[in-house]
N, C-alpha and C positions, 0 to 999 in steps of 0.2 A: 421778356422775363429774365433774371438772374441766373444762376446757378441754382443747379437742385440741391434741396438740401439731403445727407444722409439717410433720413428718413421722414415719411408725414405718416400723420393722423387722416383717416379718412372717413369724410362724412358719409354716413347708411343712404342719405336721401339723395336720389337723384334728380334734380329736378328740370323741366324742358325749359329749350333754349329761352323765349320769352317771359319768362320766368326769375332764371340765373343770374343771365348775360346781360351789364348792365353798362360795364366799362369793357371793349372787346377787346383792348388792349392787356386787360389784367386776365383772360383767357389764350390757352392754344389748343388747336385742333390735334385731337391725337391723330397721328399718322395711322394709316388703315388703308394696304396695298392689295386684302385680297377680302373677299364676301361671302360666306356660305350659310344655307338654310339647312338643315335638316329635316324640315317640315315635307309634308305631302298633302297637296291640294288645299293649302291652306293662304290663298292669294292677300289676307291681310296681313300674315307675316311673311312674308315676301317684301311685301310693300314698305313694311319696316324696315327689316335690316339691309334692303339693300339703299335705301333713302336715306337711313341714321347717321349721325354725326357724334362724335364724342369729342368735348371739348372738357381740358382741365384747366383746376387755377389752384395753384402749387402753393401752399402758404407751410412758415417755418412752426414745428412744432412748439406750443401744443396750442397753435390753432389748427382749425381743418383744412385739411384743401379738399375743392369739391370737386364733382363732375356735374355734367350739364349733357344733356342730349337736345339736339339740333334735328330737327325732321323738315325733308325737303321736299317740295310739293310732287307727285308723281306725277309723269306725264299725261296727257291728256290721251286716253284711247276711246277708241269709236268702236261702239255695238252695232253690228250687223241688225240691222231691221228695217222692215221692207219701204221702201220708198213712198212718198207720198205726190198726188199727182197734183201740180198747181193748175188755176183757173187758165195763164198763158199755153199750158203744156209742158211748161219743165217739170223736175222734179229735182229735191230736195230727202237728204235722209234724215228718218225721223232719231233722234239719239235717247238713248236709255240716262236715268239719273246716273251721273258719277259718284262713286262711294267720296264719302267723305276722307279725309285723313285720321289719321287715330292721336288724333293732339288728346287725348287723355289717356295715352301710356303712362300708365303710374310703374316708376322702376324703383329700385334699390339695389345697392350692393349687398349680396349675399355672402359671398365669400372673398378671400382673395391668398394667394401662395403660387411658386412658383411662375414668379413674374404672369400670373393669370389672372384675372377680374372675371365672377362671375356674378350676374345680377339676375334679378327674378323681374321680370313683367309681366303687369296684367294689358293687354290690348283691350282697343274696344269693345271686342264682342266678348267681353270678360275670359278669356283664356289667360291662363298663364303661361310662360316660358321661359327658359333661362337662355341671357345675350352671355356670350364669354368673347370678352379682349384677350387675345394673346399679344403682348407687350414685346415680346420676343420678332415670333412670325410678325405682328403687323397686322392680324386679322381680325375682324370676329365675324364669329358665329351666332347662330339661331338653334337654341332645342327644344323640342318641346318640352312637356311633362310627364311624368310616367305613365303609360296606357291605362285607362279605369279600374281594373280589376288588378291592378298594382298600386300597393299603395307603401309610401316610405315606414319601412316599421321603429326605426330608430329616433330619427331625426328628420322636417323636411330640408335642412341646410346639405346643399350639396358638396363634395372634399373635390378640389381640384388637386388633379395629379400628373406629372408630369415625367416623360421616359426621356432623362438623363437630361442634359445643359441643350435648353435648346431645340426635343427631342420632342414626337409626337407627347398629345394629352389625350385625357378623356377625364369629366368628370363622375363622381362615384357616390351611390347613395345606397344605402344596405334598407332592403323591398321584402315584401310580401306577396307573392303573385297567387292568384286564385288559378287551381288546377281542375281536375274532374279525371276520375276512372272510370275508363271507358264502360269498364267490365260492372261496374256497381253503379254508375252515373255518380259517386258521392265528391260530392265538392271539399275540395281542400284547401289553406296555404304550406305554399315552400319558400322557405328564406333563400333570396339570390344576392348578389351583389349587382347592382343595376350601374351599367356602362354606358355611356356616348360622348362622342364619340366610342364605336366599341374596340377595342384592342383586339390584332388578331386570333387569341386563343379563345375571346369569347363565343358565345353562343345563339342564337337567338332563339326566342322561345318558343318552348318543343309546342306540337299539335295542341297535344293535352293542356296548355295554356289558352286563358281567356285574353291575355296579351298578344297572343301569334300575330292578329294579324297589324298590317300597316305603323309601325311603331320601329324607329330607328336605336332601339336600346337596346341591348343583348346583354345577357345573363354571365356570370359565372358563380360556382357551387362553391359560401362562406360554411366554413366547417366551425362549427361554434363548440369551445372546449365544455367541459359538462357543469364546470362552475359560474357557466357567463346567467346572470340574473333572467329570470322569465320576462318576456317583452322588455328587455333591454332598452332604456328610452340614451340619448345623448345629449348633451346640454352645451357642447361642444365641439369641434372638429377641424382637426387641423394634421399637419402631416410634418416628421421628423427625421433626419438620421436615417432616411430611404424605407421611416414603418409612417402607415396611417392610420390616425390616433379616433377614437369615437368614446369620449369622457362622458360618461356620469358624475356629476360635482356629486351626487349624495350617496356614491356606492361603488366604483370601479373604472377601469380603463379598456378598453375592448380595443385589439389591434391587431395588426397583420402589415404583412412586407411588400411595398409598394412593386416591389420587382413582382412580387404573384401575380399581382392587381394587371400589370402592363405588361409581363412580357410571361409571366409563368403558364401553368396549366391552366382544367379549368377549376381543379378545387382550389380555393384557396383556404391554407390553417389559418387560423385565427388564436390569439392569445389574448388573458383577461389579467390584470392585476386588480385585486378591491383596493380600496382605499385601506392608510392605517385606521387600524380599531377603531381609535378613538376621534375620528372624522363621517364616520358611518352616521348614517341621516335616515330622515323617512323620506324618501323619494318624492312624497306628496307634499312635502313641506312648503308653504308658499315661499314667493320671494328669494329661492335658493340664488336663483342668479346672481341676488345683488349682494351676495356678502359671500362667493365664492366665484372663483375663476381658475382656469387650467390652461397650460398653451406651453410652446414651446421657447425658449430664451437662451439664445445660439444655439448650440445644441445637445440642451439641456430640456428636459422637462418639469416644466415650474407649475405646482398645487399648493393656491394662496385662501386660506380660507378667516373669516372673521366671524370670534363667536359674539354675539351681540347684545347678550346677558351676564352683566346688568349693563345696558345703553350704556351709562357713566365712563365703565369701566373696558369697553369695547377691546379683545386683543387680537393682532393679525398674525395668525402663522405660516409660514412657509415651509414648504418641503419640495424636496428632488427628486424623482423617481431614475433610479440607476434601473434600466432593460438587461443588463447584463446579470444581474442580481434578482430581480423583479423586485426591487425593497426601494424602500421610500425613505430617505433620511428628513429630516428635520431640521431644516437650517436656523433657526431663531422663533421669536417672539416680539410684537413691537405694542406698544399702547396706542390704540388708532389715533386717541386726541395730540399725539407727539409728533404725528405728520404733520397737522394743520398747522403747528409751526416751523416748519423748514422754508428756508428760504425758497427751495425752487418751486414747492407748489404755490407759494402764494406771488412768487414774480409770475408764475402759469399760470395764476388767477380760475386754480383750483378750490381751493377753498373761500 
């Protein structure tokens, strides 16, 4: 392989090794020095990541470069079961079926920031989990899903976050956990910020949680200012300037300080910006996706939206959200049909 380039595009679809891997020359094995599950008693994911292989193939943008998972046959282990006697006198043990392999891991990349890859798997016996590559360390990991009576209230994409250059992670999804008072039996939810790896000032969840038992994610307490919109949905999430961003494309910006998140107490405050006025949406709106996006652009935050009426006359605008300000400026206006002829998206055989 050449020289990496400054940056790729990376394709969502992960797909297995048989699959991908066609010329093994145009793939490399990502390095991977250490393994860990977080699972409990869950011997098909086990079987996975400690078997997984991650192979990339680096292409210059704006083609993709992809990933490829590589799964390697598990050892062959022997079930205790009781002997059977032959007609000579010997005997012979009798062996249990061997579980199959889980060649229909269906994965993706779900996230990625802070030189960390995290992707969602379904395994065979249809679970899901999230693998995270640390690029850094050289690892990856295995985590489950949030415990049943937790359920993500934001967003299911999970924020990877990272304590300083190099520095432990955990990733970070804002939950709903079902409670119960003891004293009235009445079932409740309470908004937590769901951790796992958990950071030390997290918590794991109290008694009175339907989560408590066997579940490696721990809680801390998101303080939500009193303008953050009722069931808050996110359509995005990414992390900036040491805050982690949870956007609403048709209504606001919902954030807090990654230092809270990893090394603070356990409340963590949380701040909201809405969007300017005249970007305000119905939340229901189909399709918002495709004609809006938010993220961060060095470090800067960039809110690009396209109004679409009348099609003909399609205009894109951009704006910058200054954090120090909570104000949103307005960098321009462009005719969308004036991109389709610029030279580089049509040598990028975008249009």
């Amino acid at each position: 392989m050449g020289s990496a380039p400054s940056y790729v595009v990376l394709d969502r679809v992960v797909h297995l090794d048989k699959e991908a891997v066609k010329e093994e020359s145009e793939w490399a094995i990502m390095e991977c020095r250490d393994r860990k599950t977080y699972l409990r008693n869950d011997h098909v994911g086990d079987e996975v990541v400690y078997g997984l292989s991650l192979l990339v193939q680096i292409a210059e943008p704006p083609d993709l470069s992809k990933l490829s998972i590589r799964l390697s046959e598990p050892p062959v282990q022997v079930a205790a079961r009781p002997e059977e006697i032959l007609d000579d006198g010997s005997s012979v043990l009798q062996l249990l079926d061997l579980p199959k392999r889980a060649l229909n891991l269906h994965t993706s990349v779900q996230s990625v920031a802070d030189d960390l890859i995290v992707f969602t798997s379904c395994l065979r016996n249809r679970t899901h989990r999230y693998l995270v590559y640390d690029a850094i360390g050289k690892s990856l990991s295995m985590i489950p899903c949030l415990p049943n009576r937790c359920d993500p209230s934001a967003t299911f994409q999970s924020l990877p976050l990272r304590a300083g250059a190099g520095g432990d992670y955990t990733i970070a999804l804002l939950g709903r956990d079902m409670r119960s008072d003891r004293e009235t039996t009445r079932r409740f939810f309470q908004d937590v910020l769901c951790l796992c790896p958990p950071p030390p000032s997290s918590r794991p969840p109290p008694p009175s949680s339907f989560s408590a038992v066997t579940t490696p994610w721990q809680f801390k307490n998101p303080l939500f200012p009193p303008e953050t919109p009722n069931r808050f949905k996110a359509h995005m999430v990414f992390s900036s300037g040491g805050q982690a961003f949870w956007a609403n494309l048709a209504q606001g910006v919902l954030y807090c300080s990654c230092h809270d998140v990893l090394t603070g107490g356990y409340d963590v405050p949380f701040r909201y910006i809405p969007l300017p006025p005249e970007c305000h949406l119905d939340p229901m709106k189909n399709q918002l996706r495709l004609c809006r996006t938010m993220n961060c652009v060095k470090d800067s935050i960039k809110f690009a939206s396209i109004d679409m009426v009348p099609p003909d006359e399609a205009m894109m605008t951009t704006w910058t959200l200054t954090l120090a300000t909570t104000q949103w400026h307005k960098d321009g206006e462009l005719r969308v049909a004036s991109l389709w002829g610029a030279g580089g998206l049509q040598e990028g055989r975008v249009a």
